[in-house]
RODO-2510 file (C-alpha; in nm, 4 decimals, decimal comma):
residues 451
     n   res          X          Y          Z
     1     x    10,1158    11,1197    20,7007
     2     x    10,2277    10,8188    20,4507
     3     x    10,4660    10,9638    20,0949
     4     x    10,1781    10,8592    19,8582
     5     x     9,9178    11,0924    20,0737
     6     x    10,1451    11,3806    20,1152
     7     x    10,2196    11,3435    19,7030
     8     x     9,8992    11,3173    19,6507
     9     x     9,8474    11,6570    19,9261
    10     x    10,1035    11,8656    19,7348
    11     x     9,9805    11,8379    19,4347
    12     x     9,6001    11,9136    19,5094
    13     x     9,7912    12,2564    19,6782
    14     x     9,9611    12,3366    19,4066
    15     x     9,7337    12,3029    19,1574
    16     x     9,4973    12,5486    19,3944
    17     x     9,7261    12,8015    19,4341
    18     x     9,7853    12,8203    19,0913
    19     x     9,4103    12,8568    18,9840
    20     x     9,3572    13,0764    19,3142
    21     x     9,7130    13,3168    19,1466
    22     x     9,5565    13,2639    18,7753
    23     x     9,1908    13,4099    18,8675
    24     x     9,3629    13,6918    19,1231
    25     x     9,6253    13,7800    18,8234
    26     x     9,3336    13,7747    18,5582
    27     x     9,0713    13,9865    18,7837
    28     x     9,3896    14,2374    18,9193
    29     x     9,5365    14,3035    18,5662
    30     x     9,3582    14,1233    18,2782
    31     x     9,7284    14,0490    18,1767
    32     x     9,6757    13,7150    17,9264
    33     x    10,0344    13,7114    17,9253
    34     x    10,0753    13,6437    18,2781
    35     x     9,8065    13,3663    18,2485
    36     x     9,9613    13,1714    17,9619
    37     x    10,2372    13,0140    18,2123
    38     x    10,0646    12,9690    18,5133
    39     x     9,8081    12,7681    18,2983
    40     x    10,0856    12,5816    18,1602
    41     x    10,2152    12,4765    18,5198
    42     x     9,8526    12,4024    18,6201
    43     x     9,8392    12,1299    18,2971
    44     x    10,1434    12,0183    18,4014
    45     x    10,0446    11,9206    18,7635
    46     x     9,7346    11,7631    18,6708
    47     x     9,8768    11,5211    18,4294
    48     x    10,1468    11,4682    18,6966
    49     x     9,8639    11,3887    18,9395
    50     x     9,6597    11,1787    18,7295
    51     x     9,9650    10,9581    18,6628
    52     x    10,0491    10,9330    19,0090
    53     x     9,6789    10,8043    19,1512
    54     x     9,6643    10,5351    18,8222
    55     x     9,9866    10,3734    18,9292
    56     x     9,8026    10,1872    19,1896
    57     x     9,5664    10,0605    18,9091
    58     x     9,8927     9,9982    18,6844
    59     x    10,0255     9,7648    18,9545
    60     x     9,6693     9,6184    19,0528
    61     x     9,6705     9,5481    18,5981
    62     x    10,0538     9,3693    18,6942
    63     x     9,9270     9,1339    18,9597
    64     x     9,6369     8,9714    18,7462
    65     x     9,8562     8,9459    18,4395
    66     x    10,1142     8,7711    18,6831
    67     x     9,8199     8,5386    18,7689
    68     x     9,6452     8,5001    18,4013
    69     x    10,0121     8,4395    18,2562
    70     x    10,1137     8,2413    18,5646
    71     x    10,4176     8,4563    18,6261
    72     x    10,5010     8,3947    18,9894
    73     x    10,8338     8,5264    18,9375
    74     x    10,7311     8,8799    18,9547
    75     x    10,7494     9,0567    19,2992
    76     x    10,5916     9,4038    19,4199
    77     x    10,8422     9,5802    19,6737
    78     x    10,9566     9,9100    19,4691
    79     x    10,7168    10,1724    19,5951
    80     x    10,7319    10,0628    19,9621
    81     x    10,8677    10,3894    20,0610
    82     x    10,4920    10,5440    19,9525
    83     x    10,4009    10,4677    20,3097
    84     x    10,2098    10,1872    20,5252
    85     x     9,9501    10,1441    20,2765
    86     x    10,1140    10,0671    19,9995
    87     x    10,3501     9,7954    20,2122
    88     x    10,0834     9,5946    20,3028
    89     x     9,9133     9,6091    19,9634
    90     x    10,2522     9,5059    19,8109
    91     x    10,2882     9,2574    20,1099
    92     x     9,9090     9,0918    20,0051
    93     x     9,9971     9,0734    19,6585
    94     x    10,3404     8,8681    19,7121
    95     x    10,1855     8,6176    19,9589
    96     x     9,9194     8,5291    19,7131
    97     x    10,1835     8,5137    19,4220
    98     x    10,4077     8,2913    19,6545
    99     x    10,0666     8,1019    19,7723
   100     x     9,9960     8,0379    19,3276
   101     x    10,3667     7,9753    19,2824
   102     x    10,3475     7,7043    19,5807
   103     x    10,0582     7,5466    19,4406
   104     x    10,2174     7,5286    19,0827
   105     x    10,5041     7,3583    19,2505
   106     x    10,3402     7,1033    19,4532
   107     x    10,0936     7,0408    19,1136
   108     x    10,3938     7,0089    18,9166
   109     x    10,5535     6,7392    19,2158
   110     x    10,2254     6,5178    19,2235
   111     x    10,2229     6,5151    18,8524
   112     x    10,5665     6,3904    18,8236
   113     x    10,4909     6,1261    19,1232
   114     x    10,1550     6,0435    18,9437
   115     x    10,3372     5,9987    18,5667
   116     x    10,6296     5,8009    18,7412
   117     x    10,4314     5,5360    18,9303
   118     x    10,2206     5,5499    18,5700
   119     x    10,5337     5,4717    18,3585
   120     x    10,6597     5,1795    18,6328
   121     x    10,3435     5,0234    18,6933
   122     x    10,3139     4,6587    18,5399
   123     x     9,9904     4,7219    18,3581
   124     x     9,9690     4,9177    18,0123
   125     x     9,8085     5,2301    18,0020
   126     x     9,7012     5,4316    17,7053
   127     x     9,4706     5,7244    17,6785
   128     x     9,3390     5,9029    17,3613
   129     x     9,0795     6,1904    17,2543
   130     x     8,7723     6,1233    16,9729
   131     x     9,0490     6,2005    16,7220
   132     x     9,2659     5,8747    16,8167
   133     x     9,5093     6,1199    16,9617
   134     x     9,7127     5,9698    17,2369
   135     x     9,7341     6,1756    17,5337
   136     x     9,9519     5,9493    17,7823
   137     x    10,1321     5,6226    17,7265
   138     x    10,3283     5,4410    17,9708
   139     x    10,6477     5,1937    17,8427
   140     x    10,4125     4,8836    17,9482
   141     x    10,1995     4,9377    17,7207
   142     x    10,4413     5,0518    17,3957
   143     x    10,6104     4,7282    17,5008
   144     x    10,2551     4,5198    17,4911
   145     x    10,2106     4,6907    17,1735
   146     x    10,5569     4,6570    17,0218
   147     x    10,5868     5,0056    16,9505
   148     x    10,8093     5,2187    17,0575
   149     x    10,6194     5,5883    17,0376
   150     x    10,2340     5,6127    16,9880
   151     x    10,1234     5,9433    16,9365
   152     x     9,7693     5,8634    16,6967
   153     x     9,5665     5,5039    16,7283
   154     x     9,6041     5,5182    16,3533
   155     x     9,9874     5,4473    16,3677
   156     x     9,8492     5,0580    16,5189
   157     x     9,7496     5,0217    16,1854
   158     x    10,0658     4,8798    16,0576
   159     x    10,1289     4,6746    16,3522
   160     x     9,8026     4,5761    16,4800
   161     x     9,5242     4,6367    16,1307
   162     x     9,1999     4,5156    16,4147
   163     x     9,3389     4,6910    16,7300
   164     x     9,2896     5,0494    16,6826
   165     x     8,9200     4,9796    16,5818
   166     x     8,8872     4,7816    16,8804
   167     x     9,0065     5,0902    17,0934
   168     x     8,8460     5,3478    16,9389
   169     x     8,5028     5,1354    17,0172
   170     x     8,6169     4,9887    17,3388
   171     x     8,4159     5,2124    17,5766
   172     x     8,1054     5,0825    17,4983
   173     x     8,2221     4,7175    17,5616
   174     x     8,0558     4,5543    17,8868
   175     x     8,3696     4,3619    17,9240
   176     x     8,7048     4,2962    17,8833
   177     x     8,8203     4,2267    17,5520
   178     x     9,0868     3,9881    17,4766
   179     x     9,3129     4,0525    17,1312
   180     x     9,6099     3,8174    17,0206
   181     x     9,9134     3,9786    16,9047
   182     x    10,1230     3,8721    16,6339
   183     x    10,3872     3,7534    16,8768
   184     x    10,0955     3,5293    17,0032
   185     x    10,0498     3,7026    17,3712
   186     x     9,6668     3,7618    17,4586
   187     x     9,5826     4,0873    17,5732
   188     x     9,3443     4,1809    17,7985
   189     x     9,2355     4,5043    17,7721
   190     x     8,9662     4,7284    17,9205
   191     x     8,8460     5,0878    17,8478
   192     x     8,6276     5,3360    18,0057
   193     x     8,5285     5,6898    17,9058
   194     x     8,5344     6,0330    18,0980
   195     x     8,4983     6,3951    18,0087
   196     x     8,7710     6,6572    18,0938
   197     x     8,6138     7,0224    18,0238
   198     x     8,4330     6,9230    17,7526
   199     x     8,6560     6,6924    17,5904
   200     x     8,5934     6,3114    17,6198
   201     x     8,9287     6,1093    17,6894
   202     x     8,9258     5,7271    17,6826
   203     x     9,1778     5,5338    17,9216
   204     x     9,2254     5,2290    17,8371
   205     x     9,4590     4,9320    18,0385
   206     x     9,6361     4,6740    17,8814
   207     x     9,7290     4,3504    18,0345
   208     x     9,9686     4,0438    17,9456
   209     x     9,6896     3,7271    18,0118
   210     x     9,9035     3,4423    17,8385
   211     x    10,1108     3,3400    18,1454
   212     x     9,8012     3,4002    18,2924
   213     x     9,5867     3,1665    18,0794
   214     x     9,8613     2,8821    18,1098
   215     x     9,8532     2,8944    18,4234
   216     x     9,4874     2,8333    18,4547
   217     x     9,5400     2,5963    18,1937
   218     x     9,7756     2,4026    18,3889
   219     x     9,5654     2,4277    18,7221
   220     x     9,2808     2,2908    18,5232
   221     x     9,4676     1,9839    18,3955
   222     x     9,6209     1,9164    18,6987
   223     x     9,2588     1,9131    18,8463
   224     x     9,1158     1,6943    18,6147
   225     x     9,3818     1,4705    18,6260
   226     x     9,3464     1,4509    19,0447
   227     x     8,9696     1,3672    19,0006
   228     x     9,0502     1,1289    18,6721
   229     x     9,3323     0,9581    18,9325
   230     x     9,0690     0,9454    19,1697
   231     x     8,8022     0,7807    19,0194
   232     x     9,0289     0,5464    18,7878
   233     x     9,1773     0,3980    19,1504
   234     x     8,8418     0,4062    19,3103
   235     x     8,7242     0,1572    19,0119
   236     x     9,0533    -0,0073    18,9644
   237     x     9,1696    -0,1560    19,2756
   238     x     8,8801    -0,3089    19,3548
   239     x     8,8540    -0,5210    19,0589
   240     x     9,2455    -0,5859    19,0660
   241     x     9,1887    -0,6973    19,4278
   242     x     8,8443    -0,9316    19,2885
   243     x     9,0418    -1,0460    19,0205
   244     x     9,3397    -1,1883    19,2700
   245     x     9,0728    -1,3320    19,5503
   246     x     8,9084    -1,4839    19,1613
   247     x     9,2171    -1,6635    19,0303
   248     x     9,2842    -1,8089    19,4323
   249     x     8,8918    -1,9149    19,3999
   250     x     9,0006    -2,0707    19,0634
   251     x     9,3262    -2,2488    19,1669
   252     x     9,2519    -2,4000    19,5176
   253     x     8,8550    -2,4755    19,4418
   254     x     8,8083    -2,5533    19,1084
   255     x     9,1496    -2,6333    19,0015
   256     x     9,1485    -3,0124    19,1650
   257     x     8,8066    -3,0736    19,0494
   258     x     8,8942    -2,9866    18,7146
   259     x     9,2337    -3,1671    18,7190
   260     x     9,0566    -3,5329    18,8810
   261     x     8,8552    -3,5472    18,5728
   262     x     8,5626    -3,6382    18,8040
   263     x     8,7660    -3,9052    18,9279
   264     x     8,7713    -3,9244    19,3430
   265     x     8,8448    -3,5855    19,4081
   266     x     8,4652    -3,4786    19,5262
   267     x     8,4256    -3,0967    19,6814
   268     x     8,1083    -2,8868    19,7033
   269     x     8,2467    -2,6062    19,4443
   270     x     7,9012    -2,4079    19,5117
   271     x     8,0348    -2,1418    19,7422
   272     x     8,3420    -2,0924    19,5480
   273     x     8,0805    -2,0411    19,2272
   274     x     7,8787    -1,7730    19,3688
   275     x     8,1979    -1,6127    19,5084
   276     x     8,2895    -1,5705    19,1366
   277     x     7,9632    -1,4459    19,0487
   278     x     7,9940    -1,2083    19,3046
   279     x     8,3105    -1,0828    19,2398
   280     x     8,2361    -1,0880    18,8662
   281     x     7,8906    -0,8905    18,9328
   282     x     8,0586    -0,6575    19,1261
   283     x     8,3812    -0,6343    18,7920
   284     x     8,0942    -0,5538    18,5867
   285     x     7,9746    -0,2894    18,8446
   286     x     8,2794    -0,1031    18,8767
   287     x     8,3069    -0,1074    18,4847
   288     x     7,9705     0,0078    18,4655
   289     x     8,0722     0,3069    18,6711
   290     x     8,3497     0,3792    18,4796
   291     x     8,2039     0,3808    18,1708
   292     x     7,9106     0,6442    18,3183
   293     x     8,1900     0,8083    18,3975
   294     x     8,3838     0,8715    18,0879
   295     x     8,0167     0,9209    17,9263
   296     x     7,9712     1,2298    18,1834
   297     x     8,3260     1,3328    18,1097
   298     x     8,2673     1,3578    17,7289
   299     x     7,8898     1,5453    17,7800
   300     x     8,0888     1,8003    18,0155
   301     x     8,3532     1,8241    17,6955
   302     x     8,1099     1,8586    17,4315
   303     x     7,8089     2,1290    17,5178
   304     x     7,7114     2,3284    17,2224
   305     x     7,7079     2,6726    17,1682
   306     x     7,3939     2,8249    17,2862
   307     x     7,1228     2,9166    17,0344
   308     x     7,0488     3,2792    17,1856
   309     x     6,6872     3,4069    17,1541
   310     x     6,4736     3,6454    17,4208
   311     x     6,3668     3,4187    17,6723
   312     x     6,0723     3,5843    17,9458
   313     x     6,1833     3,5139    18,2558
   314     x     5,8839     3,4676    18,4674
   315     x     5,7704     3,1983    18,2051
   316     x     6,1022     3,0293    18,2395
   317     x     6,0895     2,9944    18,6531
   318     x     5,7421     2,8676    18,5989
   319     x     5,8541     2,5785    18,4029
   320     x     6,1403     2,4969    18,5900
   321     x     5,9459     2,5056    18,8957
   322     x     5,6864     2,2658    18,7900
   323     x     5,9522     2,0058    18,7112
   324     x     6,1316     2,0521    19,0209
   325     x     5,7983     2,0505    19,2669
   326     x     5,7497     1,7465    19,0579
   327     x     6,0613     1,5594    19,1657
   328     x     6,0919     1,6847    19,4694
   329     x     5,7514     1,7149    19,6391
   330     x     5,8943     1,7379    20,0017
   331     x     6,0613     2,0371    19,9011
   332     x     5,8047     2,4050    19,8591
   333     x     5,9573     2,6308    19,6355
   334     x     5,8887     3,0090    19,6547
   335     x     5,9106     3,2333    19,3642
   336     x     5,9393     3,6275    19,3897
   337     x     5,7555     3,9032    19,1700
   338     x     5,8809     3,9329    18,8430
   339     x     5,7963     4,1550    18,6050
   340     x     5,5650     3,9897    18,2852
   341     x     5,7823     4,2118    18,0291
   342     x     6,1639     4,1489    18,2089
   343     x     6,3190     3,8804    17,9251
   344     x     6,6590     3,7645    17,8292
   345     x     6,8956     3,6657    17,5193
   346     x     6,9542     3,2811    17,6203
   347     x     6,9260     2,9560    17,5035
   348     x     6,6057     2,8464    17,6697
   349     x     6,6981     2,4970    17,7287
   350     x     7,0565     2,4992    17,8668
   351     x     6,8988     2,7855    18,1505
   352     x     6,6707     2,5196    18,2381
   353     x     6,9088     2,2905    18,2680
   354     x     7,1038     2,5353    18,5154
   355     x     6,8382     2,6182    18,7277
   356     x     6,7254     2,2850    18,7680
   357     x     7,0427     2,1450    18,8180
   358     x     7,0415     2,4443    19,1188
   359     x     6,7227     2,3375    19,2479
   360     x     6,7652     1,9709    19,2621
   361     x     7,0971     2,0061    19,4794
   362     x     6,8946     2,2050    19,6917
   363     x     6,6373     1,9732    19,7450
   364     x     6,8578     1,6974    19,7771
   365     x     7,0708     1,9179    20,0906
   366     x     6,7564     1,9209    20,2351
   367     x     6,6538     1,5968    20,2602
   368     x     6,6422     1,5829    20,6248
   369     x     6,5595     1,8903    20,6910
   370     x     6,2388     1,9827    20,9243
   371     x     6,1407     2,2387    20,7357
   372     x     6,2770     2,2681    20,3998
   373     x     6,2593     2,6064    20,1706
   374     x     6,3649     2,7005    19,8485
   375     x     6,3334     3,0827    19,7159
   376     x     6,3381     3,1663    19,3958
   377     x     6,4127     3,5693    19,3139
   378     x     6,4825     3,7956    19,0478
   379     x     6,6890     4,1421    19,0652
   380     x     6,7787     4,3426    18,7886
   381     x     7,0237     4,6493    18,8120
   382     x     7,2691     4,8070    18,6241
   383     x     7,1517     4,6334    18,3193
   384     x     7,2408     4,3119    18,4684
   385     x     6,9625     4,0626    18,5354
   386     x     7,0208     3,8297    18,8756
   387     x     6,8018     3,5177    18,9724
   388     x     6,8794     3,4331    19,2936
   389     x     6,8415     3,0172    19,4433
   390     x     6,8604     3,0554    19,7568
   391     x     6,7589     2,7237    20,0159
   392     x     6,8119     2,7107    20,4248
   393     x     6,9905     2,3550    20,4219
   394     x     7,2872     2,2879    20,5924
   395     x     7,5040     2,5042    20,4226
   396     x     7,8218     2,3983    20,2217
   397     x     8,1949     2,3249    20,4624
   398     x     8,4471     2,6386    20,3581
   399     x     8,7009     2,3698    20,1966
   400     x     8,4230     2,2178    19,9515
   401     x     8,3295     2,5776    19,8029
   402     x     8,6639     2,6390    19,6481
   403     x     8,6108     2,2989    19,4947
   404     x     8,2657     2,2536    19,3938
   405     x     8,2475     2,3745    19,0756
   406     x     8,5794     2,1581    18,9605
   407     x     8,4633     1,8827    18,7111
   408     x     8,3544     1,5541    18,8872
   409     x     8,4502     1,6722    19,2464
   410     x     8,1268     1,5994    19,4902
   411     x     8,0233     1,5186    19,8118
   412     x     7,7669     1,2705    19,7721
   413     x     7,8057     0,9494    19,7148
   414     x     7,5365     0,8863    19,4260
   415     x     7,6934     1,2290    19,2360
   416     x     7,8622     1,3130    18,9171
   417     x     8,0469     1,5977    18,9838
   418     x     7,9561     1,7547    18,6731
   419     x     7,6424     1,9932    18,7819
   420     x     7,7695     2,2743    18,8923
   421     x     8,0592     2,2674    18,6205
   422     x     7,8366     2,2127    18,3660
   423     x     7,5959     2,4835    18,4828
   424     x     7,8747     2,7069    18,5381
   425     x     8,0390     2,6554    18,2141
   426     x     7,6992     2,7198    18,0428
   427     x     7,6657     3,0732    18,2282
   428     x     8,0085     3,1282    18,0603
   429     x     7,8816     3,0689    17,6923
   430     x     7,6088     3,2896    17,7787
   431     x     7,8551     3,5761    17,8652
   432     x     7,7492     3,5768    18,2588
   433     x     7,8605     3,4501    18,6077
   434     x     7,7287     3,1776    18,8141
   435     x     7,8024     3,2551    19,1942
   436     x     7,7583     3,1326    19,5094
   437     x     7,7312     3,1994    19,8907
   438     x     7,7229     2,9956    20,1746
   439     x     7,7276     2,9589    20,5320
   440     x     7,7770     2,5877    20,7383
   441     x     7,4359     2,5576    20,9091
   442     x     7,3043     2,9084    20,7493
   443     x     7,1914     2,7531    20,3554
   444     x     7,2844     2,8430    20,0499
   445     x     7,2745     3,0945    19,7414
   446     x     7,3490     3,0250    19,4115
   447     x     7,3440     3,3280    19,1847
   448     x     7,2954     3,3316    18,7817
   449     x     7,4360     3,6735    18,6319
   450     x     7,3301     3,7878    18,2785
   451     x     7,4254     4,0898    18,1306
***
């Protein structure tokens, strides 16, 4: 028998014998006297007893205020000498102490591994309640900021007057948006939304885009000035070469005849003649070219903003299609199901231009194609509306699609080079995407993303 059972044994007997003495006294001699201290014992033993069975509920009362307080540090071991029972109840409560005081310390580890790649990471971070209060910071983005605490978005206000009006309404933005700092650095910075037990938290990232931007910058130049090199010297040496083979034509032909005064000196100059018309005919050609070139250059430079108004899309395809069966009859065009009500905030005119920019360089990858076909589709999802040009021609070469859509690059010989930069730097102005997939031999998909 365990301590706290014989404790718990005793008592019970003693408390028995004492009622079982009390009754015999009180029925042997009616002697109140007598009665007075055995009752007093009996009191004595029950309150003893009753405080022995509630320390189990005492310690049980210990262990959950351990865990509501998170305590770990406490440890039950004292009344191990009570017997079996009580060991492995004290043994159950310290392994799931040490199991809560385990988790604590491996929470505590991947928070300070979390908050350490947070604070080293090359990217800003900021997050903040509905209040503006700011929750977590990293140094990125005090340095972005030029601040060097943030503890309310109001405290921007000296700093940066727009930015903490931007941030508070940043998680409704579809996009990125892009703010300019005093120290004239743009910012990128995106924002999202979540809810932590009832609270909503914003987390925002901030991001350094002027190196960025000038880098882009710089790639573009040095693009246009490759294809501007290009098609200068494609024009150029030609008529530098015409004008040499010209002034020979001049000098050994017509230079005697010119010099004898029509004195005996007599040669047929007629070839030599319509080798400078040639030469000059093809001069003129060259400059034509040129000229159609720096036209196309300054329409690519100068588009105007779009005039945004809802546009129904069916409508739209239906137009475009006409026109383009109309050029290209060899070609069928297939259009999906679209919904009569699905519309769209564009500028009518420069989405036609787009889309039949997309279909004619379909058409024209198809021309000797067996069996030429063009779909036409529409997908909308996520609040995003997609129409989808897809054709089975022969597919664009993996080198060309990293190029196509630079200004004036092409593959044909009779091309500008400015469709698809045009058409994608129209999608731009409208806010969306223009995309494109493509397989050698498997066709083509150009994608228009609104939204």
């Amino acid at each position: 028998m365990d301590r706290f059972a014989f404790g718990i044994g005793w008592r019970l007997t003693a408390i028995l014998l004492l009622m079982g003495g009390g009754v015999a006294v009180y029925a042997w001699a009616h002697t109140w006297p007598v009665l007075v201290p055995i009752g007093a014992a009996w009191l004595v033993l029950v309150v003893n007893l009753y405080q022995f069975v509630i320390g189990v509920n005492r310690k049980l009362i210990r262990f959950l205020e351990s865990v509501q307080y998170a305590d770990f540090a406490v440890s039950f071991r004292t009344d191990n000498q009570l017997g079996p029972t009580f060991q492995d109840l004290n043994r159950q409560f310290n392994a799931v102490l040490d199991a809560f005081r385990q988790a604590r310390a491996e929470k505590e580890t991947s928070l300070h591994y979390v908050n350490t790649i947070v604070q080293h990471v090359s990217v800003g971070l900021l997050t903040f309640d509905t209040n503006g209060q700011v929750e977590l910071v990293n140094q990125t983005a005090l340095r972005l900021l030029n601040s060097y605490r943030l503890r309310n978005l109001s405290e921007l206000e000296t700093t940066h007057p727009e930015l903490a009006t931007q941030l508070q309404a940043i998680s409704g933005a579809k996009g990125p948006i892009v703010y300019r700092t005093p120290a004239d650095d743009e910012l990128s910075i995106r924002g999202t939304a979540v809810q932590l037990r009832g609270r909503y938290i914003t987390i925002v990232s901030i991001q350094n885009i002027r190196s960025e931007l000038q880098q882009r910058e710089l790639d573009a130049w040095q693009n246009l000035t490759k294809v501007l090199r290009h098609e200068i010297m494609n024009s150029i040496t030609p008529i530098v070469s015409l004008v040499g083979t010209m002034r020979d034509i001049v000098e050994t032909d017509l230079a005697p005849v010119a010099e004898s005064g029509g004195g005996p000196v007599m040669v047929d100059v007629s070839d030599s003649i319509a080798d400078l018309r040639d030469a000059l005919a093809t001069i003129e050609q060259r400059g034509t070219g040129i000229m159609q070139f720096v036209d196309a250059y300054r329409h690519f430079t100068t588009i105007p903003q779009p005039v945004l108004a809802s546009v129904a899309v069916g409508a739209l395809l239906d137009r475009v299609i006409r026109l383009a069966l109309a050029a290209y009859p060899h070609c069928p065009i297939e259009r999906g199901d679209v919904a009569a009500s699905l519309t769209l905030r564009a500028d009518a005119a420069q989405i036609e231009m787009v889309l039949l920019n997309l279909l004619k360089n379909a058409a024209e990858s198809m021309e000797r194609s067996a069996a030429p076909q063009i779909q036409v589709r529409v997908e909308q999802s996520g609040g995003q509306i997609r129409i989808h040009v897809a054709d089975n021609g022969p597919g664009i070469e993996p080198e060309a699609l990293e190029q196509i859509f630079i200004p004036f690059y092409t593959t044909r010989k009779t091309g500008s080079g400015i469709g698809l930069s045009l058409s994608r730097q129209i999608m731009q102005r409208h806010g969306g995407q223009l995309l494109v997939e493509s397989q050698p031999g498997q066709g083509s998909t150009f994608t228009m993303i609104f939204g």
